[in-house]
Backbone as a printed PyTorch tensor [residue, N CA C, xyz], in Angstrom:
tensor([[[  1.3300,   9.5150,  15.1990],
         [  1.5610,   9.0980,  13.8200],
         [  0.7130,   7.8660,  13.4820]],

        [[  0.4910,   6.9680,  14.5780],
         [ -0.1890,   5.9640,  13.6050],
         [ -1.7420,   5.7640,  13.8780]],

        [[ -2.3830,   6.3160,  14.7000],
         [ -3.7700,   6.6760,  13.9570],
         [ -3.9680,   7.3220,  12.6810]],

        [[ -3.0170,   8.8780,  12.1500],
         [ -3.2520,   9.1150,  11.4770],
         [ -2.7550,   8.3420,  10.2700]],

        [[ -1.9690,   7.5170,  10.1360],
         [ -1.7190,   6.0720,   9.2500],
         [ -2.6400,   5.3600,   8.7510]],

        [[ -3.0890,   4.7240,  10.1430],
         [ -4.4510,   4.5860,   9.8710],
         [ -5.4340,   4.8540,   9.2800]],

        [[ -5.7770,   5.9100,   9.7190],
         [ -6.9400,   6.6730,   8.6890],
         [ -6.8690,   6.8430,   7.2310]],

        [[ -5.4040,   7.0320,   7.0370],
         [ -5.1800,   7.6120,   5.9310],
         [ -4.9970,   6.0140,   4.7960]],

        [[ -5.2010,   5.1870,   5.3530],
         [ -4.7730,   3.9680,   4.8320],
         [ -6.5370,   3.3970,   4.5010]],

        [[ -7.0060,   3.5260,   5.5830],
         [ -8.6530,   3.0890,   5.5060],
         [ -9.2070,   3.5790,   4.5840]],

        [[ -8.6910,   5.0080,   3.7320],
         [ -9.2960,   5.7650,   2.8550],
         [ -9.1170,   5.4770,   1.3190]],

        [[ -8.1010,   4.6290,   0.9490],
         [ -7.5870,   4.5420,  -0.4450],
         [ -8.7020,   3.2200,  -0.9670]],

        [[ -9.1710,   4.0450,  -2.1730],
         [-10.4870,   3.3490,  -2.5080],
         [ -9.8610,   1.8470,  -3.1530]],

        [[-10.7660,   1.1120,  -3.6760],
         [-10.6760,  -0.1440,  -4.3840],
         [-10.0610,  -0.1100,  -5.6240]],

        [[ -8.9130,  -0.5470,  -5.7080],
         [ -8.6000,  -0.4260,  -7.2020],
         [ -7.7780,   0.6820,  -7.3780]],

        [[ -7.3180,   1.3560,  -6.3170],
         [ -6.1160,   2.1520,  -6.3110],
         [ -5.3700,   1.9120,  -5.2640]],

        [[ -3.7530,   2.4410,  -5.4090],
         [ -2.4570,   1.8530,  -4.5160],
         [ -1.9450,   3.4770,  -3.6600]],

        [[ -1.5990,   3.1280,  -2.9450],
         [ -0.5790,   4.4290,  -2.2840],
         [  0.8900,   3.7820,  -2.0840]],

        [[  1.6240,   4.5140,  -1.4890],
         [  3.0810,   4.0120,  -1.5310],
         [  3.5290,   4.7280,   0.2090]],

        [[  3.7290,   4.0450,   0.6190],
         [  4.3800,   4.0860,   1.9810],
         [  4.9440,   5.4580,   2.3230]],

        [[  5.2780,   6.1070,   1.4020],
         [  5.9700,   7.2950,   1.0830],
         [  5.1100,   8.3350,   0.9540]],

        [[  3.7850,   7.7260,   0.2320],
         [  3.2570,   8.7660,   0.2510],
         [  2.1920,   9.0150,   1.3000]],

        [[  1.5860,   8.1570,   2.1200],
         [  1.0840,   7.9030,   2.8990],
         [  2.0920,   8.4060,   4.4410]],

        [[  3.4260,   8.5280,   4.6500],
         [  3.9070,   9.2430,   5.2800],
         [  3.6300,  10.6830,   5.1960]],

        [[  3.9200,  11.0980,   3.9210],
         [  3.9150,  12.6780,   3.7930],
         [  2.4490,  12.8170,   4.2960]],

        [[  1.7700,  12.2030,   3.2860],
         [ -0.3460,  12.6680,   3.7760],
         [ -0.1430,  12.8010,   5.8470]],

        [[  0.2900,  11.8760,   6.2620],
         [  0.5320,  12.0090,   7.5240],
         [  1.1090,  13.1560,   8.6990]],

        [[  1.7570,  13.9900,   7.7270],
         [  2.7160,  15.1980,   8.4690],
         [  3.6510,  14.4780,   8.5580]],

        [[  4.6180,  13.7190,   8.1090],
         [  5.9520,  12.8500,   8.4530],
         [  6.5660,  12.4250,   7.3410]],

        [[  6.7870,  13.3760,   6.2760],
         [  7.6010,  13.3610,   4.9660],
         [  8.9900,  12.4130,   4.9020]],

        [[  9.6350,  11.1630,   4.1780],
         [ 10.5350,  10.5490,   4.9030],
         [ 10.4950,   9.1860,   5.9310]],

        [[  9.4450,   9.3590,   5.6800],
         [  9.2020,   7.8420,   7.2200],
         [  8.4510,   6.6830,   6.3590]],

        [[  8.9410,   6.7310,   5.4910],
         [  7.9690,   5.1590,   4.5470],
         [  8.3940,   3.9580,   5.4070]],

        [[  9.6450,   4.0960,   6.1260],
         [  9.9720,   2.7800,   6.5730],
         [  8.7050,   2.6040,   8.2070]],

        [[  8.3030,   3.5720,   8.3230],
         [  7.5060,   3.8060,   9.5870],
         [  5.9820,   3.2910,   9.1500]],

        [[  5.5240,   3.7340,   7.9310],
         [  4.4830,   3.3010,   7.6350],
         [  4.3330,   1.7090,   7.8370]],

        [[  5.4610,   1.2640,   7.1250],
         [  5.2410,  -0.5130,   7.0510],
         [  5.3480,  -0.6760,   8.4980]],

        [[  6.1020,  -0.2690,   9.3320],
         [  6.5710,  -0.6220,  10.6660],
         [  4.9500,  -0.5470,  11.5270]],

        [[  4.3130,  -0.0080,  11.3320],
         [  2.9520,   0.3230,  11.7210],
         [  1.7960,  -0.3730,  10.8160]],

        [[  2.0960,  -0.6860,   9.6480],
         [  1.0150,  -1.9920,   9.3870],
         [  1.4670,  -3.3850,   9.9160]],

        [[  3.0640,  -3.4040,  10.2390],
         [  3.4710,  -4.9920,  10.3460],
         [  2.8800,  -5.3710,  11.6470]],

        [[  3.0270,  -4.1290,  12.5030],
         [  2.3350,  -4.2410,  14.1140],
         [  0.8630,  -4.3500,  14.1710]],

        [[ -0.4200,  -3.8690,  13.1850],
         [ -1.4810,  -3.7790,  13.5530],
         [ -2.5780,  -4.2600,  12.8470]],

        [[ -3.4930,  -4.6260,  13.3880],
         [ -5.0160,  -5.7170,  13.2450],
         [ -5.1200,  -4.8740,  11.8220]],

        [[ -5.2140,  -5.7430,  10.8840],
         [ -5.4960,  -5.0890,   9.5000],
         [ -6.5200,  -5.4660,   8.9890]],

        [[ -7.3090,  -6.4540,   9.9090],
         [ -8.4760,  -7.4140,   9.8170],
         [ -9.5260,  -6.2630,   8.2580]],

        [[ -9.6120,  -5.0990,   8.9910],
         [-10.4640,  -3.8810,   8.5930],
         [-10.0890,  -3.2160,   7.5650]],

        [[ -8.4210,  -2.8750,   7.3810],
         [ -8.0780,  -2.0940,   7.0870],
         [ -7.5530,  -2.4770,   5.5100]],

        [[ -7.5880,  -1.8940,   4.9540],
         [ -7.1820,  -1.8910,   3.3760],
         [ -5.3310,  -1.8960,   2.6690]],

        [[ -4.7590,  -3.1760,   4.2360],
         [ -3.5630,  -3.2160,   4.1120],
         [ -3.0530,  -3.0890,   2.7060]],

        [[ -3.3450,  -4.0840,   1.9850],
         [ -3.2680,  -4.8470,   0.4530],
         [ -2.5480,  -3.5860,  -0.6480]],

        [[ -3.2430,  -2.6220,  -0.0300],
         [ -3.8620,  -1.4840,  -1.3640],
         [ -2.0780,  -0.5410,  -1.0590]],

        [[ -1.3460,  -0.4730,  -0.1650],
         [  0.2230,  -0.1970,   0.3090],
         [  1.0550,  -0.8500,  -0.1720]],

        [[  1.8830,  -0.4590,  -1.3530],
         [  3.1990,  -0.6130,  -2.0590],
         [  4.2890,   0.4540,  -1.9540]],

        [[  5.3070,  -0.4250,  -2.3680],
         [  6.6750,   0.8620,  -2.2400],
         [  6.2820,   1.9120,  -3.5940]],

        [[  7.7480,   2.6150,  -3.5150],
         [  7.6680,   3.9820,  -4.5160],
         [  8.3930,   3.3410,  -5.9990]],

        [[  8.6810,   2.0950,  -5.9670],
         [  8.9120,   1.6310,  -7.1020],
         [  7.8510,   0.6740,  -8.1700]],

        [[  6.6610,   1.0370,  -7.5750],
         [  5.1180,   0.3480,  -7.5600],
         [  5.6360,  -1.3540,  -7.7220]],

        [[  5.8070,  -1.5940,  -6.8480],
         [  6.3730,  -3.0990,  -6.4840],
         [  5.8670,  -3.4640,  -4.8210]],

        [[  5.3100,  -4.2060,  -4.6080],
         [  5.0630,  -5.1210,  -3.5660],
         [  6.6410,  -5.5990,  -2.8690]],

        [[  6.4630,  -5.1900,  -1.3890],
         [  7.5610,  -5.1770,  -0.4820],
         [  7.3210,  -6.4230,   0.0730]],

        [[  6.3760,  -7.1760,   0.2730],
         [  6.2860,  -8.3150,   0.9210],
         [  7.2180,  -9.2850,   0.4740]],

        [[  7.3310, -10.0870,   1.8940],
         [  8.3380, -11.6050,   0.9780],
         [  7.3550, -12.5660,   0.3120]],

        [[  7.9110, -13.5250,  -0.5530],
         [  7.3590, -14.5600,  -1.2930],
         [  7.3210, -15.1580,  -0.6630]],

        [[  6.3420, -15.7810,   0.3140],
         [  5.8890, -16.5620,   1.6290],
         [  4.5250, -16.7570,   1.3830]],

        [[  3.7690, -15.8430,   0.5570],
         [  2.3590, -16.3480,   0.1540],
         [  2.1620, -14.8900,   1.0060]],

        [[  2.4580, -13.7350,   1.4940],
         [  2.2180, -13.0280,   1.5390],
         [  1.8750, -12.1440,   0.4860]],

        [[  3.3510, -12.1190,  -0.3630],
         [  3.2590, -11.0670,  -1.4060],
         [  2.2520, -11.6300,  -2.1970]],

        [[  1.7110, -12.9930,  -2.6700],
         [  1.0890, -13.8860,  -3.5320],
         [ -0.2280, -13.5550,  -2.9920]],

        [[ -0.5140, -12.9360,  -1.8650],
         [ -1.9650, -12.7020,  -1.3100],
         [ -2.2250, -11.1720,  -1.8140]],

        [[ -0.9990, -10.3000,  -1.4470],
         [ -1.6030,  -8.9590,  -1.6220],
         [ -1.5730,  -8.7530,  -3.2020]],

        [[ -0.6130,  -9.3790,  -4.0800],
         [ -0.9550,  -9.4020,  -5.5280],
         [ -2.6790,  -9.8470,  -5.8910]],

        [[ -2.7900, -11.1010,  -5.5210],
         [ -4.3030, -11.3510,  -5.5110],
         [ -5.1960, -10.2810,  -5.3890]],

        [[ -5.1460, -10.0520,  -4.0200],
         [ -5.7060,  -8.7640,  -3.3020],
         [ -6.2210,  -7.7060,  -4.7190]],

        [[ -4.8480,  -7.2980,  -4.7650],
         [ -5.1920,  -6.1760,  -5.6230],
         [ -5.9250,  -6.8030,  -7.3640]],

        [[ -5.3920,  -7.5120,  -8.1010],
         [ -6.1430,  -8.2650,  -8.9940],
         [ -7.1150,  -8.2380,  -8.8330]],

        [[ -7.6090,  -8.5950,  -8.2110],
         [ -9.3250,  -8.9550,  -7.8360],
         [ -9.9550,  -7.3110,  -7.9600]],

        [[ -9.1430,  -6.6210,  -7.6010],
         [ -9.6910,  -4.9780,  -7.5480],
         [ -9.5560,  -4.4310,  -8.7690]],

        [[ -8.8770,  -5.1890,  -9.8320],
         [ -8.8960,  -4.7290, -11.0840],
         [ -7.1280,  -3.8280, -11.5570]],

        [[ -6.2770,  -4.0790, -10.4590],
         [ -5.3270,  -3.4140, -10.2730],
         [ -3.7490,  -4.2900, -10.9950]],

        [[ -3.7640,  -3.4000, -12.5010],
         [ -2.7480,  -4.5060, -12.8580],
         [ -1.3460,  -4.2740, -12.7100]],

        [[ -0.5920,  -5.5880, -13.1110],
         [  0.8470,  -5.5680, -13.2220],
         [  1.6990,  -6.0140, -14.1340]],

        [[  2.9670,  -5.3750, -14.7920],
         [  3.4290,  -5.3390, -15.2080],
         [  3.9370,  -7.1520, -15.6060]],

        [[  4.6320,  -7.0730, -16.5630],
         [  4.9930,  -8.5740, -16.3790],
         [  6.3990,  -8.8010, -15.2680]],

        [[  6.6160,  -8.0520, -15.0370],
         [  8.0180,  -7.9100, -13.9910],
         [  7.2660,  -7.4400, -12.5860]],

        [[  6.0420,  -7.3410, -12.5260],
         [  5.0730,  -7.5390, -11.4490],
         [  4.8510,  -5.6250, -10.9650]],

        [[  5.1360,  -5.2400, -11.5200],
         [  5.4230,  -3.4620, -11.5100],
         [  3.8540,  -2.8700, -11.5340]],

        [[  3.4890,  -2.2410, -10.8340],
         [  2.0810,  -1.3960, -11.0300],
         [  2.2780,   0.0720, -11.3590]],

        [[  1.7490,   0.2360, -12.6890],
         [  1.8050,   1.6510, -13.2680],
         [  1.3040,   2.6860, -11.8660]],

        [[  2.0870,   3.3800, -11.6630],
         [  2.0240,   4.4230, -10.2270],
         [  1.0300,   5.6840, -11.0040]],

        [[  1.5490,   6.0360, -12.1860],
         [  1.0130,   6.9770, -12.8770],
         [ -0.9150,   6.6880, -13.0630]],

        [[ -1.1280,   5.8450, -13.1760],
         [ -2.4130,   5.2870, -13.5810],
         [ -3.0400,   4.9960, -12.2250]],

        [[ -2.3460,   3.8110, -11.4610],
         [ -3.2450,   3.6140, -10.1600],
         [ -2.9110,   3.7450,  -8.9670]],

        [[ -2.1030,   4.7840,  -8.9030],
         [ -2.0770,   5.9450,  -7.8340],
         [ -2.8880,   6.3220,  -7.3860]],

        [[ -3.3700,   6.5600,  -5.8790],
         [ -4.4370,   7.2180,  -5.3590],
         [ -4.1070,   8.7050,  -5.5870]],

        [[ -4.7320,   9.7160,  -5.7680],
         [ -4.5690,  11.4280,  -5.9730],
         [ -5.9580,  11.8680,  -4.6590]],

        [[ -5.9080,  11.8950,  -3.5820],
         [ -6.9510,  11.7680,  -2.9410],
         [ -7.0970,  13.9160,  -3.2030]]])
């Protein structure tokens, strides 16, 4: 499961989001969103296009530690907006790979 996590995470272009959920299913493992995070919290993301992974409520799961304040950035900078309640239209910047 988590190479193919991996991969499937390395692939979501700039300026679009996936959701833990859905990035399970792409995986063969329909149900395991909590597995996805469990497998970015463990691994070198140095590379990887952590940032661009939100829940299914297009909301950022991170705590307010300057984490969540980084991957909001993150995505901003990619052109990726939010709601004023910090919400990212899923419909719009959803990856559809």
């Amino acid at each position: 499961m988590h190479k193919k996590v991996i991969d499937i995470i390395a692939q979501i272009p700039a300026g679009k989001v996936a959701t833990y959920g859905q990035i399970a299913a792409m995986a063969g493992y329909p149900g395991r969103a909590r597995h996805v995070g469990w497998i970015l919290n463990r691994t070198n993301t140095v590379n990887l296009p952590w940032h661009r992974v939100i829940n299914s409520k297009g909301s950022i799961s991170l705590p307010h530690n300057g984490q969540y304040e980084l991957q909001k950035t993150l995505l901003q900078s990619e052109g990726v907006l939010f709601s004023d309640d910090d919400i990212v239209d899923l419909k719009f910047f959803c990856w559809r790979p």
